[in-house]
C-alpha positions as CSV (number, residue, x, y, z in Angstrom):
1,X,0.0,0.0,0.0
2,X,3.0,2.0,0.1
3,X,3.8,2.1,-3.4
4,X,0.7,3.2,-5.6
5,X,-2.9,4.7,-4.8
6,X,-4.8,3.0,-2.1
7,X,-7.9,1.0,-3.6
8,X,-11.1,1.5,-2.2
9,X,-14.2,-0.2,-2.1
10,X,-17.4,1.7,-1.5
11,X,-19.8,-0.3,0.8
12,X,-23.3,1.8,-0.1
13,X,-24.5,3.6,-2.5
14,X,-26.1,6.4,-1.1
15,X,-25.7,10.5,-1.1
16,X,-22.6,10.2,1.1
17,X,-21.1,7.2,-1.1
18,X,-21.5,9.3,-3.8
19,X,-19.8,13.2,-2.5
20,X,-16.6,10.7,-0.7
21,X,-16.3,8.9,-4.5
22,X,-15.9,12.4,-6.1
23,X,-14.3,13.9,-3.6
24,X,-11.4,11.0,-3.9
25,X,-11.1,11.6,-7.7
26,X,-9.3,15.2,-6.3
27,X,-6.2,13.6,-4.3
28,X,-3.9,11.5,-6.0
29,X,-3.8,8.9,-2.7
30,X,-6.5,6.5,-3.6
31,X,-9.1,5.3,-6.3
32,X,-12.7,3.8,-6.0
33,X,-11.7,0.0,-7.4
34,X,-15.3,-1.1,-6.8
35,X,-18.8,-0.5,-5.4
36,X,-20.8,-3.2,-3.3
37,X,-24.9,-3.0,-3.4
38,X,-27.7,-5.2,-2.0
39,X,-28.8,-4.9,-5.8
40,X,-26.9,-5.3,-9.0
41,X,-29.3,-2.7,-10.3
42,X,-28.3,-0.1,-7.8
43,X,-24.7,-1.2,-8.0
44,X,-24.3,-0.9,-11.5
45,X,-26.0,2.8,-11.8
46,X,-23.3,4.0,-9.1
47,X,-20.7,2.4,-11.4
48,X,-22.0,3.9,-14.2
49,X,-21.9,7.4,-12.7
50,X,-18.9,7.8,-11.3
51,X,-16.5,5.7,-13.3
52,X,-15.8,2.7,-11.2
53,X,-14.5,-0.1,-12.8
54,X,-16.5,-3.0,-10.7
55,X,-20.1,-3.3,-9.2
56,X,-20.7,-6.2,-6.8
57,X,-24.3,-7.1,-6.3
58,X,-23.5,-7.8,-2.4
59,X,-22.0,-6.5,0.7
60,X,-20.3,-9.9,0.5
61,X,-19.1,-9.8,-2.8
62,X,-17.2,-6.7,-2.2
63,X,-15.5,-7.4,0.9
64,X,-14.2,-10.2,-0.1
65,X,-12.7,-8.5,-3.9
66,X,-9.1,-9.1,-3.9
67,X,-8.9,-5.7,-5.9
68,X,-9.1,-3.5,-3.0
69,X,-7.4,-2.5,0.1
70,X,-10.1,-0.8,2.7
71,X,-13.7,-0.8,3.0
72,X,-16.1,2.3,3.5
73,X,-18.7,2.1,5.1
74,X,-21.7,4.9,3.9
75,X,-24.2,2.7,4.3
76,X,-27.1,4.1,7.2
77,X,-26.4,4.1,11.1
78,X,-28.0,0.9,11.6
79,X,-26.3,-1.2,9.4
80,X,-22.7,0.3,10.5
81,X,-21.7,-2.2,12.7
82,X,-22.9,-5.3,10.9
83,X,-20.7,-3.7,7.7
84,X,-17.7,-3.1,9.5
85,X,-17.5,-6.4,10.8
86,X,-18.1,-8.0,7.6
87,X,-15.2,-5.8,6.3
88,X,-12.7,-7.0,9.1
89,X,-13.9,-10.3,8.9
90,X,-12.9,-10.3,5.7
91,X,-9.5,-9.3,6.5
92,X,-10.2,-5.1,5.3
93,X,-9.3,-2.0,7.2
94,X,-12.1,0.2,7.5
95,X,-13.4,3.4,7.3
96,X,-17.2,3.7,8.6
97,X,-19.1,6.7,8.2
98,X,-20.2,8.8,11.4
99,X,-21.8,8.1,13.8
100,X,-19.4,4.9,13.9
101,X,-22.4,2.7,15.2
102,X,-25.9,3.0,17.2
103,X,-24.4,3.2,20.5
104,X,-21.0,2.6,22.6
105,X,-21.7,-1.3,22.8
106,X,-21.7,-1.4,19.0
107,X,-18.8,1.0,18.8
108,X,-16.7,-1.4,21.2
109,X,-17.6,-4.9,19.0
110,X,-15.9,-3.0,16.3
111,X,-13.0,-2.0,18.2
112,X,-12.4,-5.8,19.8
113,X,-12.7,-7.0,16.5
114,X,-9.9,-4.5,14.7
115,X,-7.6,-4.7,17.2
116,X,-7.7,-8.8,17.4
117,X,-7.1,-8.7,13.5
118,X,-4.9,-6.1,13.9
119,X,-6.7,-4.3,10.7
120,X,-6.8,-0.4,10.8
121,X,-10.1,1.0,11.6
122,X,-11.6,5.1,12.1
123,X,-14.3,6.7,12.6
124,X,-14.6,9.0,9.0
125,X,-15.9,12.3,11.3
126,X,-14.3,13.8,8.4
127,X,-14.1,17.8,9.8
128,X,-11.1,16.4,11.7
129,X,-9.0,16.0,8.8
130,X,-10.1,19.4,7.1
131,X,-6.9,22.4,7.0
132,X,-9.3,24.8,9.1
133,X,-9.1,22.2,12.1
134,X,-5.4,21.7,11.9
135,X,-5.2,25.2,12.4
136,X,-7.2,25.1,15.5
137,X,-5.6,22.2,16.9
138,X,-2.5,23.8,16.4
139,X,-3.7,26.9,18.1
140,X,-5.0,25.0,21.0
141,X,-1.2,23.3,21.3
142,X,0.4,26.7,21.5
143,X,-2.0,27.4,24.9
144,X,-3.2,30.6,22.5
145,X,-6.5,30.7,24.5
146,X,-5.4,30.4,27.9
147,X,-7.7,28.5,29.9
148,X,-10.4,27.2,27.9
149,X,-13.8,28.8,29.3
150,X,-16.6,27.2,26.9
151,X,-16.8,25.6,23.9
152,X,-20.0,26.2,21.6
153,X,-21.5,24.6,18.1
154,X,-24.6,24.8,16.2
155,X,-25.6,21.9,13.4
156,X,-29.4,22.3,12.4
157,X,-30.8,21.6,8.8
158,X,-34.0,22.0,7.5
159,X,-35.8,18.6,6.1
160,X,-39.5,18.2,4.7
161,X,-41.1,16.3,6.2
162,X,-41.1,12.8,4.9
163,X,-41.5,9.5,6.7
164,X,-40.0,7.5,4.2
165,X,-36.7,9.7,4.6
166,X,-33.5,8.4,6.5
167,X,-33.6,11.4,9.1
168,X,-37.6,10.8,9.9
169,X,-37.4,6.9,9.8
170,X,-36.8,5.0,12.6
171,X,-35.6,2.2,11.4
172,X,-32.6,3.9,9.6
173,X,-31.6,5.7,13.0
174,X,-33.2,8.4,12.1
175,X,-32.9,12.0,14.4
176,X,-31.1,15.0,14.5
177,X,-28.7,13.8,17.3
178,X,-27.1,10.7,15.5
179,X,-26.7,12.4,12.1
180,X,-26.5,16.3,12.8
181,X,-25.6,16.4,16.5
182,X,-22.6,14.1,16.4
183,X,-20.3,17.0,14.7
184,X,-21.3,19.3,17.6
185,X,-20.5,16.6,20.0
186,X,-17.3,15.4,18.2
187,X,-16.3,18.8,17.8
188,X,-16.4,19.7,21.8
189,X,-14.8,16.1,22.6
190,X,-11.7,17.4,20.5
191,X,-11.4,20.7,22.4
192,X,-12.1,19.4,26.0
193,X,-12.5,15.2,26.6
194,X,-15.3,13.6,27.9
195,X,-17.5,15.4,29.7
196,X,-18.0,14.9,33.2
197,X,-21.8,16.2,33.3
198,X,-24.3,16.1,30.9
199,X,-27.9,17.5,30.8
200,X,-29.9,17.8,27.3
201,X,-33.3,18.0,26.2
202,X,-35.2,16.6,23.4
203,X,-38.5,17.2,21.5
204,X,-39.5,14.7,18.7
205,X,-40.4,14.8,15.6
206,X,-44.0,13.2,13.9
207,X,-42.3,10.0,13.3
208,X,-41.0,10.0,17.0
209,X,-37.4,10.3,16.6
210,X,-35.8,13.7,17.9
211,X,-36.3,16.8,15.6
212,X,-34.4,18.6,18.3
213,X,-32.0,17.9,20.9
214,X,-29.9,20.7,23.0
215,X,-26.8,19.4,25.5
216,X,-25.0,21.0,27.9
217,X,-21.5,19.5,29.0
218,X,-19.4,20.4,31.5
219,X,-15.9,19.6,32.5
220,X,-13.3,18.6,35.5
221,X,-11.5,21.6,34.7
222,X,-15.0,24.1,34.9
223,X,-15.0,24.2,31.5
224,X,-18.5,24.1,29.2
225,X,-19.7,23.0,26.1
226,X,-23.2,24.1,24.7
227,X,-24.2,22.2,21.8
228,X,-27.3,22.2,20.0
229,X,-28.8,19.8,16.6
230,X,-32.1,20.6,14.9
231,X,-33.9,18.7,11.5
232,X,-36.3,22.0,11.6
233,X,-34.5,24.6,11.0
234,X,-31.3,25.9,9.2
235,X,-28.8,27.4,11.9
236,X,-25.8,29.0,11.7
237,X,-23.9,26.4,11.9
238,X,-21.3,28.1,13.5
239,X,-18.5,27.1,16.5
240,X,-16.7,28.9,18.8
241,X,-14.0,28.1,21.3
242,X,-13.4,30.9,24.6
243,X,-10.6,30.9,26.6
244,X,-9.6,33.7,29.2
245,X,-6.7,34.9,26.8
246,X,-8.4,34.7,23.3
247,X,-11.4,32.9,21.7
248,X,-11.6,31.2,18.1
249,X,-14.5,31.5,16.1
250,X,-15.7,29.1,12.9
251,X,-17.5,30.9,10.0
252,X,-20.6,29.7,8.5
253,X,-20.8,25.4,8.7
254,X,-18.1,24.8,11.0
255,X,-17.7,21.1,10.1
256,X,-16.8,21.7,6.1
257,X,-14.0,23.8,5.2
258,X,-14.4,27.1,6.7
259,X,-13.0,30.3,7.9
260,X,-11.1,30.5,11.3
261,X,-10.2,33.4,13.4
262,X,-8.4,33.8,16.0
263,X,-9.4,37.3,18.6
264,X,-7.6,38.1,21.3
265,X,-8.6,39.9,24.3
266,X,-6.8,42.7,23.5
267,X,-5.5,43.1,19.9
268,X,-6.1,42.6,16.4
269,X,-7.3,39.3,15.3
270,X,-5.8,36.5,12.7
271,X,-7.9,34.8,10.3
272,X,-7.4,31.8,8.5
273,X,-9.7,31.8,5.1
274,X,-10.5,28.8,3.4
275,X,-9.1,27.7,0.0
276,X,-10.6,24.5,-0.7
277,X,-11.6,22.0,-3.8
278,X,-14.8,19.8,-3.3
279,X,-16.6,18.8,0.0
280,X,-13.5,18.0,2.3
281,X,-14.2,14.2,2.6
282,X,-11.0,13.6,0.4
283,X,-8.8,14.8,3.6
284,X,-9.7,11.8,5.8
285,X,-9.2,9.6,2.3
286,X,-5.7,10.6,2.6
287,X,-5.4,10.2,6.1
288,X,-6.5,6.7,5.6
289,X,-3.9,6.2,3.5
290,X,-1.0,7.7,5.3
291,X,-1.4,5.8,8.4
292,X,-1.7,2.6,6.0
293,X,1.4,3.5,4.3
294,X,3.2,3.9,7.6
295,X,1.6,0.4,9.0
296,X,-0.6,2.1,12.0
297,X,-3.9,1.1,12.9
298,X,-5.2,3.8,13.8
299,X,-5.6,7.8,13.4
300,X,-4.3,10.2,16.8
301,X,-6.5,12.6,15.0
302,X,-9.8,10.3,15.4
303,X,-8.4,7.8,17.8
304,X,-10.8,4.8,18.3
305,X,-10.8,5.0,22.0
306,X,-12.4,8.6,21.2
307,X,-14.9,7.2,19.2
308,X,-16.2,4.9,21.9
309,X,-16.1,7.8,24.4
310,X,-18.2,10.1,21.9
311,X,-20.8,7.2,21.1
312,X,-20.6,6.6,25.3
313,X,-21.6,10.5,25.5
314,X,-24.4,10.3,22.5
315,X,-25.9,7.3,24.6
316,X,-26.0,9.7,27.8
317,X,-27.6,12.3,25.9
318,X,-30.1,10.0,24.8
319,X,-30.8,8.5,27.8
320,X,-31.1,12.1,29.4
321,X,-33.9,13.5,26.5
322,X,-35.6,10.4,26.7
323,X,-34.3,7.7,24.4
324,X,-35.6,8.7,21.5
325,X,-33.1,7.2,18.4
C-alpha cells in the first residue's frame, strides 16, 4: 500500500457514497476499485456514474474482492456495525461513516474485532482532517487561548417532512442527534474530553425520533460545552472556542472547510480563510492512506478509543432527552 494509490471499495451507494467517490477523484492517494450494493441494479448505476470499474451485487461480494485494500462504510447508522464487521472479517481496514455505530456497545464490537485482527479502523468524522481544524488544533497546542472557558456549536438543517426519509425513519436511525448532532458533539470532545456532566433535552419529531436535541457539558477543569442539533431549522452552523486569553471562532458550517479566526482579548485578530476544492471528505481519504502506508492502525486525529467515548456520551444524551433514536 505504500507504493501506488490506495484502492477503495465503497460499501453503499447512497448520497454520502457518492460526495466521498468524487471527492477521492481530487487527491492522488487512492481510487474507487469497486462498489458493493444489495442490488446489481443499484450497483451498476453508481458504477455507471462515477467511473468505477466493478459493481458487486453484495456487501459480501465486495468485501471479499481481492482488488481492494479498505472498505467504506456509507451505508445508514444501523447497518454500521454489521458492515464493518463483515469488512474486518474479511480481512479489510475500514473506514465507517459517522456516527461509527448506534451506541457505545456497537462501537466497542468493532473496536475488539480490529484490534484482534490487527486491521486499521476510524471513525470518517471527516471535519477532523479538514486544514481549518489543523489550524485550531495547532492553536489550541500553542496554549493561545489560555484557559479554555466554553466551547460552543450549532448543526441544524432544515428537512421536509417525509416518513420514508433516513432522518424521519426509525428504522434507519433516524434524528437529529445521530446524524447532525454528532459534529457538535465530536467537535467539543476534541477541544475538551469527555464530559463529566451532561444535561440535554429533546423534543420529537411526527415520526418519533428527535427533531431537536440541545446538550449542555461540563468539565473537571469548569470548562462548558453548549451544543445544540435541529432537523427543523437551518442554523448557523457556526462554533466557537473561549478561553480567558483569546477565543476562536468558525465561520458559516463549521464542520466543512471554513474560515477560522483567532481574537484576542486585546489586539487585532488573525484569520485563516479557506481555500478548498470539493466537499473536504478527500482529507480523511488521505489520512486513511498515510497511516496505511506507515503500518498504524489507527488515526491520533480520530483515535478509536475517542470514538467509543463520543458514542458513550451520545448514549447519555439519549438517555437524558428520553431515548428517543
Amino acid at each position: 500500500m505504500t507504493d501506488r494509490q490506495l484502492r477503495w471499495g465503497i460499501l453503499g451507494t447512497g448520497l454520502i457514497a457518492a460526495a466521498f467517490t468524487a471527492d477521492l477523484a481530487l487527491t492522488d492517494s487512492g481510487v474507487v476499485a469497486a462498489v458493493g450494493s444489495r442490488s446489481q441494479t443499484a450497483a451498476d448505476r453508481f458504477a455507471s456514474e462515477h467511473g468505477v470499474a466493478r459493481a458487486h451485487a453484495s456487501y459480501e461480494s465486495l468485501v471479499n474482492d481481492p482488488g481492494i485494500d479498505v472498505v467504506y462504510v456509507a451505508t445508514p447508522h444501523p447497518m454500521h456495525r454489521d458492515n464493518a464487521i463483515l469488512a474486518l472479517e474479511a480481512g479489510k481496514p475500514v473506514l465507517v461513516e459517522k456516527p461509527f455505530t448506534m451506541n457505545a456497545a456497537e462501537a466497542r464490537e468493532v473496536v475488539t474485532l480490529a484490534r484482534e485482527r490487527r486491521l486499521f479502523a476510524m471513525e470518517a468524522m471527516w471535519t477532523r482532517f479538514l486544514p481549518h481544524v489543523a489550524v485550531v488544533r495547532d492553536w489550541l497546542a500553542q496554549g493561545t487561548l489560555g484557559e479554555i472557558v466554553t466551547v460552543s456549536a450549532d448543526h441544524g438543517q432544515w428537512f421536509a417532512e417525509d416518513p420514508q426519509f433516513r432522518l424521519f425513519a426509525p428504522a434507519l436511525g433516524g434524528g437529529a442527534l445521530l446524524d447532525l448532532g454528532v459534529y457538535p458533539v465530536s467537535f467539543a470532545s476534541m477541544v475538551l474530553g469527555s464530559p463529566s456532566r451532561i444535561v440535554a433535552i429533546s423534543d420529537p419529531a411526527f415520526t418519533g425520533v428527535d427533531a431537536q436535541t440541545s446538550m449542555l457539558f461540563g468539565y473537571q477543569s469548569g470548562a462548558q460545552a453548549v451544543l445544540t442539533c435541529t432537523l427543523r431549522a437551518k442554523s448557523p452552523t457556526r462554533a466557537a472556542i473561549v478561553g480567558t486569553d483569546a477565543r476562536i471562532e468558525i465561520d458559516g458550517a463549521f464542520y466543512a472547510p471554513a474560515t477560522v479566526s483567532l481574537i484576542p482579548r486585546d489586539g487585532e485578530p488573525t484569520v485563516v480563510r479557506s481555500d478548498h476544492r470539493g466537499r473536504g471528505l478527500r482529507h480523511q481519504a488521505d489520512e486513511v492512506t498515510s497511516r496505511l502506508a506507515a503500518g498504524e492502525l489507527e488515526s491520533p486525529l480520530m483515535s478509536l478509543d475517542e470514538t467509543v467515548a463520543i458514542m458513550e456520551t451520545m448514549d447519555t444524551v439519549r438517555a437524558q432527552a428520553g431515548g428517543r433514536s
